[in-house]
C-alpha positions as CSV (number, residue, x, y, z in Angstrom):
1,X,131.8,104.3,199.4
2,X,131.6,108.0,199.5
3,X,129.7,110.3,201.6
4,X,126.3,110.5,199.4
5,X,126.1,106.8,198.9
6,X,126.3,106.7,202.9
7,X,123.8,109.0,203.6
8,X,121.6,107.4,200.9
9,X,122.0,104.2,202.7
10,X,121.1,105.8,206.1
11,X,118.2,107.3,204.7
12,X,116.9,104.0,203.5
13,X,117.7,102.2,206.2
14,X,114.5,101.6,209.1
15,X,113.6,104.8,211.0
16,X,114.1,108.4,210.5
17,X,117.6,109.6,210.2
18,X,118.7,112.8,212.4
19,X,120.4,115.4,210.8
20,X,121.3,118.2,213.4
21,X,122.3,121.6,212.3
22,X,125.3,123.3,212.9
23,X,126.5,126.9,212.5
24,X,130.1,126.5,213.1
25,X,133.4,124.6,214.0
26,X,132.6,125.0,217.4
27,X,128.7,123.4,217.5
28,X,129.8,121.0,215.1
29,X,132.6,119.7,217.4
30,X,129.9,119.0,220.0
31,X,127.2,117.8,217.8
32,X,129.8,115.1,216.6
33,X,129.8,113.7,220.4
34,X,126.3,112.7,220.1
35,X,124.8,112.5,216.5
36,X,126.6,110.8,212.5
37,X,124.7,113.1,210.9
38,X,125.2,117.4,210.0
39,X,122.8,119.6,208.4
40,X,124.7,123.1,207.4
41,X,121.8,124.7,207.9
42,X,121.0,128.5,206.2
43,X,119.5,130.1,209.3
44,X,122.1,129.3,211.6
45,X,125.2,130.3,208.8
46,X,123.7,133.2,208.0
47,X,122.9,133.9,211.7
48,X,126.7,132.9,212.3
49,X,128.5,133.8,209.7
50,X,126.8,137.1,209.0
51,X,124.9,138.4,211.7
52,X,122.0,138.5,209.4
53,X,118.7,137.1,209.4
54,X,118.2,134.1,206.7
55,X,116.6,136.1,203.8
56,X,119.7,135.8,200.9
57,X,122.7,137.3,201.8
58,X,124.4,133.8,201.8
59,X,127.4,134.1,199.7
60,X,128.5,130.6,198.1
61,X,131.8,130.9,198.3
62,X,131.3,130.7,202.2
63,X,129.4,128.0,202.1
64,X,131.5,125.9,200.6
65,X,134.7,127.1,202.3
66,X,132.9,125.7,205.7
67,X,131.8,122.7,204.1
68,X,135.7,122.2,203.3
69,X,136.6,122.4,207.0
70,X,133.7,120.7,208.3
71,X,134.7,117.7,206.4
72,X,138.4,118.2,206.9
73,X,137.5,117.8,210.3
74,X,134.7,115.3,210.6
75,X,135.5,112.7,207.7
76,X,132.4,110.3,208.7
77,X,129.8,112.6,209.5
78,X,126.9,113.1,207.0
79,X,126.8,116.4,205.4
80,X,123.7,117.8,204.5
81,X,124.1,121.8,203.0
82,X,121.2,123.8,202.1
83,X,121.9,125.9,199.3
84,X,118.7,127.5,199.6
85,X,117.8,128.7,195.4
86,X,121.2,127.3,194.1
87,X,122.0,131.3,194.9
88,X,119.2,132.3,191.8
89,X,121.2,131.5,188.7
90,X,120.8,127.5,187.5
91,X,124.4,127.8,186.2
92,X,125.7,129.2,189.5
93,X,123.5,126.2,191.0
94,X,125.0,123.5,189.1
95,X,128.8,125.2,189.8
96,X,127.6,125.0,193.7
97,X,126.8,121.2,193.6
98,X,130.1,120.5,191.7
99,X,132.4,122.2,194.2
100,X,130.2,121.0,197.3
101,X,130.5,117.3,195.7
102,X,134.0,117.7,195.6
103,X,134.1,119.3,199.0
104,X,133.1,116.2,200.7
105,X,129.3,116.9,201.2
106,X,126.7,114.4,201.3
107,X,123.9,115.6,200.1
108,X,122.2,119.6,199.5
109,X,118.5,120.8,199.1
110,X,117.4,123.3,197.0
111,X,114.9,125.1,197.2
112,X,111.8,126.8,194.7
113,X,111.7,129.9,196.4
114,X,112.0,133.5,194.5
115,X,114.3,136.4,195.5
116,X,114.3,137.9,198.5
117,X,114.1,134.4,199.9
118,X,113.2,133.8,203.6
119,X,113.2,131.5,206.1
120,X,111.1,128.4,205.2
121,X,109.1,129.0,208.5
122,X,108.8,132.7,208.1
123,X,105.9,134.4,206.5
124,X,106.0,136.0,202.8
125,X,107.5,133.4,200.8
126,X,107.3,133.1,197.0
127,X,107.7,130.4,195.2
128,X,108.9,130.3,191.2
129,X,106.5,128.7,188.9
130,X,106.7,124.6,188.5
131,X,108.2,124.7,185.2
132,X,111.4,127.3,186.1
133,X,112.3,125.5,189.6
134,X,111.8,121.7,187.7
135,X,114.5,123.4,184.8
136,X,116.7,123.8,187.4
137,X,116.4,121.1,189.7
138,X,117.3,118.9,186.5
139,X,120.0,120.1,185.7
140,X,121.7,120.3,189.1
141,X,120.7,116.6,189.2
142,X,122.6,116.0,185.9
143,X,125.9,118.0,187.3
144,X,126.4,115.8,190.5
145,X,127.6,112.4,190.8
146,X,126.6,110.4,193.6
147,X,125.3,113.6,196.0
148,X,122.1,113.3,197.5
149,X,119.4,115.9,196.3
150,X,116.9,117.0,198.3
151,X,114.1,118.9,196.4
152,X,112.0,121.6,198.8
153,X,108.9,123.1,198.1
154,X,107.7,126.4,200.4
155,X,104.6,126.6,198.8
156,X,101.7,127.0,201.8
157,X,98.3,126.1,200.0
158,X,97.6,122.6,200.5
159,X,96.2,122.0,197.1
160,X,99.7,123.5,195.6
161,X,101.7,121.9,198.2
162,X,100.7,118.8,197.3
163,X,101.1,119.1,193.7
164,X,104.4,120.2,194.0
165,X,105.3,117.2,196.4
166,X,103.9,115.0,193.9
167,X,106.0,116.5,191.0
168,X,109.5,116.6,193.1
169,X,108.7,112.7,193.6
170,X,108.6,112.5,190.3
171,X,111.2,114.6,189.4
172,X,113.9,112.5,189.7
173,X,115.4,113.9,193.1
174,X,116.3,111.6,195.8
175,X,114.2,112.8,198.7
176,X,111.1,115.4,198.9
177,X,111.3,118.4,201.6
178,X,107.8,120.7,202.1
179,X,109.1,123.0,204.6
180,X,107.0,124.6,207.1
181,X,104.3,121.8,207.1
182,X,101.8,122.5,209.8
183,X,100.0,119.5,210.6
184,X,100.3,115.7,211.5
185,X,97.9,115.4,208.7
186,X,99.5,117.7,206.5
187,X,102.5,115.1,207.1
188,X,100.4,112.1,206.2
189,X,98.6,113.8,203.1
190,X,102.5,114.4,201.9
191,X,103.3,110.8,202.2
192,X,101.0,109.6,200.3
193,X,101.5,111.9,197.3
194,X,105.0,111.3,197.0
195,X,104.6,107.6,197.5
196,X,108.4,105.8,197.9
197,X,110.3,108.9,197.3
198,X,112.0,109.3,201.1
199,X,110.5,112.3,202.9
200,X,112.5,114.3,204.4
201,X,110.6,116.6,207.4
202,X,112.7,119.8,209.3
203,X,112.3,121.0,212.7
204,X,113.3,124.7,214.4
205,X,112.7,125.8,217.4
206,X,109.6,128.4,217.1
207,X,108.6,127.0,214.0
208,X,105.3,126.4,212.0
209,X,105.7,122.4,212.0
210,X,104.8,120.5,215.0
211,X,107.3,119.1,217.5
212,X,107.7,115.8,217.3
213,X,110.1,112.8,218.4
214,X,111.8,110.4,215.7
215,X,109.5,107.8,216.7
216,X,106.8,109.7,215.5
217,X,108.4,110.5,212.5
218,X,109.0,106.9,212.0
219,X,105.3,106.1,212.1
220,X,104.7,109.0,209.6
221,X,107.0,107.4,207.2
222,X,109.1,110.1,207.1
223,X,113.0,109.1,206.6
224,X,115.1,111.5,207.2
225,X,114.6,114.8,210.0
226,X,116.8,117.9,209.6
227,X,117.0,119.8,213.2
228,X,118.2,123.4,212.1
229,X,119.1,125.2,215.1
230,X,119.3,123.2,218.3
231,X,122.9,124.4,218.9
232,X,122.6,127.8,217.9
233,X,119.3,128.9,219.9
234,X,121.1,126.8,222.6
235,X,124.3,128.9,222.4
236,X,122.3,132.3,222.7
237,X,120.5,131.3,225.8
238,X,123.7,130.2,227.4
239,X,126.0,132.9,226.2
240,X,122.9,135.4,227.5
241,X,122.5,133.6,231.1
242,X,126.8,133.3,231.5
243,X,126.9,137.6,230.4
244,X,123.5,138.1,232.9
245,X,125.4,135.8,235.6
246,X,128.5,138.1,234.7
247,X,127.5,141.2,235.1
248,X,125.9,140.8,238.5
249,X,128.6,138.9,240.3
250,X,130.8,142.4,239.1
251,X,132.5,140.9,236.7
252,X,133.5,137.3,238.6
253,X,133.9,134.0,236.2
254,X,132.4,131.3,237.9
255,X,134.7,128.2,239.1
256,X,135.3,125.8,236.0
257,X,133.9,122.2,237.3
258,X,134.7,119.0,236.4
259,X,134.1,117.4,233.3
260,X,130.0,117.0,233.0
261,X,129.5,119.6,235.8
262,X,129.8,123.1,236.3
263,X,131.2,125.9,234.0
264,X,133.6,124.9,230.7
265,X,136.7,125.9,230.7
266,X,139.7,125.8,228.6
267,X,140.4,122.3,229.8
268,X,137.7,121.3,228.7
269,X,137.4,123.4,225.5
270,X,140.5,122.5,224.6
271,X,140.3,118.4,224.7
272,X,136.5,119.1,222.7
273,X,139.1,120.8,219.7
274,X,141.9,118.7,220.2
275,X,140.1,115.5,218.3
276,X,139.7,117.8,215.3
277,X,143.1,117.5,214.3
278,X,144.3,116.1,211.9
279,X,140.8,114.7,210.7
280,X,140.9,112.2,213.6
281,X,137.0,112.9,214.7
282,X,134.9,109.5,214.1
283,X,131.6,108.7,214.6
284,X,129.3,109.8,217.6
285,X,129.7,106.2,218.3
286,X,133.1,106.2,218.6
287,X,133.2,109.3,220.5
């Protein structure tokens, strides 16, 4: 079974599905401890990768090179890549889904924003007309093979938001994505317009959507939840407090401790890497 028939089964089966996002080798090597499921996600890659904010200066190339390690590295872990407009051009988009396909991914969303592209929780999004994003979605559904698609809508009225949702469902796609809902309601008003298309809802840290656990989620009927920066808003906190804690002990690293206490070192860091070779990472499971 390849990888998008097993993240299509995931998503079906009961509960919601966590996806968490990683930005590189490194928070993907930890992630793998704890959750079966990766979302590649845009804000932390471009954050990453770039040093830029998430407003389109994703290259596709990179994401696909980093798709190729992540699964050289972590065979049975879901891969969900955003791939934010299919990089504008619908030919480019449909190239994308190819080369991710054959990359190993699981699944990709794409998105109807129009250029310069944001953030889905950011303010100033614009969204192509209907028609022109529906054109494309098709036809990056008729260039993959068993990949999951995940259609995303950014529109913000509730009256188009909802009749986008309701023409994604239809769409053919295999799950629906409104990013930056705002409301438990706004949730349930999505559910029921896109009827048994699986819904797919994201949380970020400092986002518009509300915070809430996979049980919830469950209730809401939402399938699968994408978490897109957990490690990388996590990794600047730490790396700030370890530099603040540097600094004013004049430039003294602090005692590694043992394993599950104290500061990492490269015993530790080194064991964390050591499973990724070869491709001999498993499940979180079998961590």
């Amino acid at each position: 079974m390849g990888p998008g028939h097993r993240l299509r089964d995931a998503i079906a089966d009961p509960g919601t599905t966590p996806l968490i996002g990683i930005h590189d080798m490194y928070s993907a090597s930890l992630a793998a401890r704890h959750y079966d499921g990766f979302f590649l996600s845009g804000f932390g890659f471009a954050a990453s990768y770039y040093g830029l904010p998430d407003i389109g200066f994703i290259a596709w190339p990179d994401v696909v090179a980093f798709a190729e390690r992540l699964r050289s590295a972590f065979p049975a872990q879901h891969l969900l890549v955003d791939i934010d407009d299919g990089y504008a051009d619908p030919e480019v988009a449909c190239h994308v889904v190819r080369r991710l396909e054959r990359a190993g991914a699981s699944g990709v969303i794409l998105e109807d924003q129009e250029r310069p592209r944001r953030c889905g929780h950011a303010d100033g999004k614009r969204i192509l007309p209907l028609d022109a994003y529906l054109d494309k979605l098709h036809r990056v559904l008729d260039s993959r093979d068993e990949l999951v698609v995940v259609a995303r809508t950014d529109a913000v009225e509730e009256e188009e938001i909802l009749r986008r949702a309701a023409a994604l469902a239809k769409s053919g796609a295999d799950v629906v994505l409104v990013d930056g809902v705002r409301s438990v309601a706004a949730i349930r008003r999505v559910r029921e317009v896109v009827a048994d298309t699986p819904l797919l809802f994201n949380q970020i840290g400092g986002g518009k959507s509300p915070r809430l656990s996979l049980t919830e989620l469950t209730e809401l009927g939402v399938d699968v939840a994408i978490y897109s920066t957990p490690c990388l808003f996590a990794a600047h906190q730490a790396i700030e407090g370890a530099l603040r804690e540097l600094k004013a002990s004049d430039g003294r690293l602090p005692a590694p401790g043992d394993e599950g206490g104290g500061a990492v070192g490269v015993r530790e860091a080194t064991a964390l890497l050591e499973a990724n070779l070869g491709g001999g990472r498993r499940t979180a499971a079998g961590a």
